[in-house]
C-alpha positions as CSV (number, residue, x, y, z in Angstrom):
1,X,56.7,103.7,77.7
2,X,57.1,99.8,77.9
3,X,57.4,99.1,81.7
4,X,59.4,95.5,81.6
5,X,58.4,92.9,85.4
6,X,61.8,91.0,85.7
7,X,61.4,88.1,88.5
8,X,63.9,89.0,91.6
9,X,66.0,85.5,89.9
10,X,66.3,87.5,87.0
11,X,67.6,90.7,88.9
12,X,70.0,88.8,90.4
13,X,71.5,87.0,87.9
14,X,72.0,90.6,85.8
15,X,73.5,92.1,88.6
16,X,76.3,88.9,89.0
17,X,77.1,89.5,85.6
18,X,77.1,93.0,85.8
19,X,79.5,93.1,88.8
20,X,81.5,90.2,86.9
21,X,82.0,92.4,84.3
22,X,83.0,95.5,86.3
23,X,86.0,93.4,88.5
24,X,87.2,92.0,84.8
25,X,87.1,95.7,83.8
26,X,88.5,96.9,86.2
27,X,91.4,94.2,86.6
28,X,92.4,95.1,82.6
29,X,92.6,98.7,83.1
30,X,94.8,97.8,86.2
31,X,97.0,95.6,84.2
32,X,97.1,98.2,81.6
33,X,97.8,100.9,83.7
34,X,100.7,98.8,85.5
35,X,102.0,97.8,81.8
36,X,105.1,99.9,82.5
37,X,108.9,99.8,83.3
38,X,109.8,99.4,87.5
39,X,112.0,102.3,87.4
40,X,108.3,104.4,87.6
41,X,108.0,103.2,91.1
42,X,111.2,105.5,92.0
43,X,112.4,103.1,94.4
44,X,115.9,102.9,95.9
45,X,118.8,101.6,93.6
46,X,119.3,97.9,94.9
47,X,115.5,97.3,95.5
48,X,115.0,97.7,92.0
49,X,117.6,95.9,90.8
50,X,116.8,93.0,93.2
51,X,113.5,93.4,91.6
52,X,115.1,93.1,88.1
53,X,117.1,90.2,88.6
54,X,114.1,88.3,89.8
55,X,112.1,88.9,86.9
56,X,110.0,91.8,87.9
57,X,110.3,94.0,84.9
58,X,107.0,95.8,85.0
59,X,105.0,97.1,87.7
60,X,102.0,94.6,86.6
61,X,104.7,91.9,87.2
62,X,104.0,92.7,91.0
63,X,99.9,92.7,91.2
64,X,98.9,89.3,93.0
65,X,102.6,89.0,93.6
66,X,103.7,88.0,97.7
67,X,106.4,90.5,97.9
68,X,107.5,88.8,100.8
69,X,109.1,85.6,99.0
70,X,111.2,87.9,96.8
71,X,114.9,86.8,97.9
72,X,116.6,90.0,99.0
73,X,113.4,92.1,99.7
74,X,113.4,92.3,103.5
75,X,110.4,94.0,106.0
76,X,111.5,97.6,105.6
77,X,111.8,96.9,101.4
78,X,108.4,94.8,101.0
79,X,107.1,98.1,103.1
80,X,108.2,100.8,101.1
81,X,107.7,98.9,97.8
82,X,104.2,98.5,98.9
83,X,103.3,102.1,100.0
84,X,105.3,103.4,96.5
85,X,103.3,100.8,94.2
86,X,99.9,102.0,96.3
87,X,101.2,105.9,95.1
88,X,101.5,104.8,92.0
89,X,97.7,103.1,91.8
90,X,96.3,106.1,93.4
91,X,97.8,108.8,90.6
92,X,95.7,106.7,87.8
């Protein structure tokens, strides 16, 4: 068995790339995962559609999104469209 001595620099700079590979992993499979229609989210009839008429088709169209500047999307709606996206994260 070949026993390999990397220098701590070394360690560290496989261990950023390694951890830069796992959030860009783990950011696609996200996106893939959201790649799929609102309606999924089961959300009340005129949050969704306030969601469709500005745009927000998918449920990847919300990730990185402040749900708070959504015109029409008030406290309680920015609330339960947060906990029903979060149920819908945690099923994957």
């Amino acid at each position: 068995m070949v026993e390999v001595k990397l220098k701590k620099s070394q360690i560290k700079k496989i261990n950023k790339k390694l951890l830069d590979s796992l959030q860009n992993y783990r950011k696609t499979m996200s996106l893939m995962v959201g790649d799929v229609p609102i309606g999924v989210l089961c959300l009340p009839k005129a949050t969704e559609k306030v969601l469709l008429n500005s745009g927000f088709l998918r449920v990847y169209d919300l990730f990185d999104c402040d749900l708070t500047k959504i015109k029409g999307i008030g406290k309680v709606r920015v609330r339960d469209l947060a906990a029903s996206v979060d149920q819908f994260l945690s099923m994957r």
